[in-house]
N, C-alpha and C positions, 0 to 999 in steps of 0.2 A: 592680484592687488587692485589692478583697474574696478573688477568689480564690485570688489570688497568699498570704493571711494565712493561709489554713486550713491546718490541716497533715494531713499524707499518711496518717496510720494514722489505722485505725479507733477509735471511740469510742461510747460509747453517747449516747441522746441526753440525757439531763440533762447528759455531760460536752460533746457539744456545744455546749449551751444555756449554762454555764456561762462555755466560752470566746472563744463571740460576748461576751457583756455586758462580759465583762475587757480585751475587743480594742477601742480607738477605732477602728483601721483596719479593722471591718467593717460592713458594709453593714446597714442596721435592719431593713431585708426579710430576712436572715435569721436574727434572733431573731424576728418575727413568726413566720415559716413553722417556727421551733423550737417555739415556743410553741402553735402549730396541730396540728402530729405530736403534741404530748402531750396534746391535747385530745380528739383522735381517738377514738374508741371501741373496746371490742374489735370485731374483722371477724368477726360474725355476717353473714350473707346480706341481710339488710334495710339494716345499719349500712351496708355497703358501698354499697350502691343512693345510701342519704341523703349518704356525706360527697360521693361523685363526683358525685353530681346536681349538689350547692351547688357542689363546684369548676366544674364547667360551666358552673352557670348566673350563677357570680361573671364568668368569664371572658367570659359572653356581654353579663352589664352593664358590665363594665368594658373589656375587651380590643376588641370589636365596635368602639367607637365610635373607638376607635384608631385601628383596621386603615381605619374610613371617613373621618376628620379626614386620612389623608395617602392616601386613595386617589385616582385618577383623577377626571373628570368624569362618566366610564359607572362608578364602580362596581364594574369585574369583580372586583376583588382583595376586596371586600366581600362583595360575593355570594359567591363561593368560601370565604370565612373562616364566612360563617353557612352554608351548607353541613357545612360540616369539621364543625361545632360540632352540629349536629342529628346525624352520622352517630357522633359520640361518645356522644352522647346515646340513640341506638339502642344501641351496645356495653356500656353502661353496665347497659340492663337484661337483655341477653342473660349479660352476667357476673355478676348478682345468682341468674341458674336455674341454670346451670354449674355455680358456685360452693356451692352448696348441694345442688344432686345428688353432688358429686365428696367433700363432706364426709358425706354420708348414706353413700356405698359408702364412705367409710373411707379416698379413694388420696389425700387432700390435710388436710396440718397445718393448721389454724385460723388462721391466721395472715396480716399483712398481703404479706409476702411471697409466699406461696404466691398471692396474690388479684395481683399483679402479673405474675407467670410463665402465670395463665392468662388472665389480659385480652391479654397477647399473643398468644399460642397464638390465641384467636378471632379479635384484629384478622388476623394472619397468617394463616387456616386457608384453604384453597386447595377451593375451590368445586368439587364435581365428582371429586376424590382425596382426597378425606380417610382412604379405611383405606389407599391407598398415598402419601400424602403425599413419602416418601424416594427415589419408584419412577424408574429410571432411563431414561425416557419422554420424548416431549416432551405439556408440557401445554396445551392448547387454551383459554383461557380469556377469557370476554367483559373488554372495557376494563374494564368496572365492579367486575371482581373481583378485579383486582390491586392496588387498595389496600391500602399498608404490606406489600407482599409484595418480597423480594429474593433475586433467581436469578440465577443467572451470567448468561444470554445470553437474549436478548427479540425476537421476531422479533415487529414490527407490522404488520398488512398491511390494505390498504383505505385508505389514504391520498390519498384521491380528491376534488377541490373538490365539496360538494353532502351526499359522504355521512358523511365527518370532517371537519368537524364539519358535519353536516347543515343546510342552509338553511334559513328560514322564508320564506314570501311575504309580500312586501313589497310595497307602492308608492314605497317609499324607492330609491333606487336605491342596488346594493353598495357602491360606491364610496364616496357620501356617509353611510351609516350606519358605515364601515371609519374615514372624516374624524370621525364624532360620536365614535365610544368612541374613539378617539383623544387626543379634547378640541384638535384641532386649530383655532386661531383662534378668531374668535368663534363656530362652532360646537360649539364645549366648552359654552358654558351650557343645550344644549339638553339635555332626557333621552333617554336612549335606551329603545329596548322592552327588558326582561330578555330577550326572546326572541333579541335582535338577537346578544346576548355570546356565545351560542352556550358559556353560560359551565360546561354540564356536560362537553360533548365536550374542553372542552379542559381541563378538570381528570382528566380520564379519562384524555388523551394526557401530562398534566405526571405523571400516575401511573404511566402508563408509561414513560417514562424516567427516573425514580429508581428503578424496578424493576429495573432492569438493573445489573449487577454489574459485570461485566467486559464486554459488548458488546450493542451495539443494531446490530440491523439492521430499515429499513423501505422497506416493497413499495406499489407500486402499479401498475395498467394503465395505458395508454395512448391506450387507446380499446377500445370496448364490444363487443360480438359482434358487429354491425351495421355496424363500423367507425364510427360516430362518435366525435372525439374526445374525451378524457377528460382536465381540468386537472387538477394536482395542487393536493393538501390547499393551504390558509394556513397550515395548522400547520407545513409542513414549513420557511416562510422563515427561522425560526428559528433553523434546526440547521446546524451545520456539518457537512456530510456530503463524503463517500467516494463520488464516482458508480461504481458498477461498468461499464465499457466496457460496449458493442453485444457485441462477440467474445468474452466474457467469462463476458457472458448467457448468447449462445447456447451455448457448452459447457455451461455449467451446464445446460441442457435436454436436451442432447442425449442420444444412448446412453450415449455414455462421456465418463458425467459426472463434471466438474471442480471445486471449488469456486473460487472468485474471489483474486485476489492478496491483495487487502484483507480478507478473512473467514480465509482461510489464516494472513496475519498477526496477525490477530487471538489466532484458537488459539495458532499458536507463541509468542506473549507471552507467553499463562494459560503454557502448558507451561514455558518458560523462567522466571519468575516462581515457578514452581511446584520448580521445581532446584535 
């Protein structure tokens, strides 16, 4: 309803602040959060550091105990949110030295704006290409560096039980620690190890599929050099996928290589879409 009250053109923020107080029908969190923007300071390079720090670390007293009051009995969805919250907290002070080089050479206005346009720019900057960032390439880039990144097409590969998400030894047996983070029965009251969530790789993998724009595709072996066999990921039970045939495969290998009906349709979508 609050959103539905606001209206469509721009406004400064006093005449914001104004028209929350005069509306019953908005919501009191946004005269607070009006009331905060004008409290704000100017964006010097320090100011900037202090107001995001506190948004952070408000988010980490408050928002944390949230995310854990309706999480599971393992915790993963906790774990991953204080994650999130530490890798923001890293960004935070990489955009205080940015921010203050880019206004010493002169290329960026002092302003809160401009400090929004390059906290993206870093969260998005693409590890490994940054002077060709636009380059018409494909780019090679570890799980870990495709956070808040989005490309049209994402090719994952290594989807192998053991090494996405990598194992820890246990004396638990899989099965039963898969039943604990579960919270299945009465083995929900027990804890699990952190080790057990395996809960970086799959934040890694949930990274990688919001990275994809218009298509994913993911690869794995079947078995090793050796011939022994090779399961696939747990991550993959998730996904509704597109198996590409045995015949299919092998053209794609072969000399006169093919691409797959399902990847061919893919493209023609974007291109159609694109008409």
């Amino acid at each position: 309803m609050s959103m539905q009250a606001l209206p469509d053109e721009s406004r400064t923020l006093s005449e914001w602040h104004d028209g929350f107080e005069g509306n019953p029908e908005i919501d009191e969190r946004f005269v607070t959060y009006a009331e905060w923007l004008g409290d704000c300071p100017e964006p010097a390079p320090e100011a900037v550091t202090n107001v995001l720090t506190d948004v952070v670390e408000t988010y980490e007293e408050l928002g944390l105990p949230v995310t854990k009051e309706n999480d599971s009995p393992s915790l993963i969805e906790t774990e991953r949110d204080a994650r999130g919250t530490v890798r923001v907290k890293t960004l935070v002070q990489q955009l205080r030295h940015k921010y203050a080089d880019r206004l010493d050479e002169g290329t960026l206005d002092r302003s809160w704006s401009s400090v929004a346009e390059l906290s993206q720019l870093i969260a998005t900057q693409r590890p490994g290409r940054r002077e060709h960032s636009n380059a018409r390439a494909i780019d090679i880039l570890e799980a870990n560096d495709i956070w808040l990144l989005n490309v049209p097409y994402v090719l994952a590969v290594g989807l192998i039980d053991g090494e996405w998400p990598q194992q820890t030894e246990s004396v638990v047996p899989p099965e039963l620690q898969e039943a604990i983070l579960r919270g299945d029965g009465s083995v929900g009251t027990l804890a699990p190890r952190t080790a057990w969530t395996t809960g970086r790789d799959r934040d890694q993998f949930d990274d990688t599929l919001r990275a994809a724009g218009n298509g994913l595709i993911v690869t794995r072996h079947t078995e090793s050099t050796s011939g022994e066999e090779r399961r696939p990921s747990p991550l993959l039970d998730h996904l509704d996928t597109d198996l590409v045939p045995p015949d299919e495969r092998r053209q794609l290998m072969s000399e006169e290589r093919e691409l797959p009906n399902s990847v061919r349709a893919m493209l023609k979508h974007e291109v159609t879409d694109s008409e």
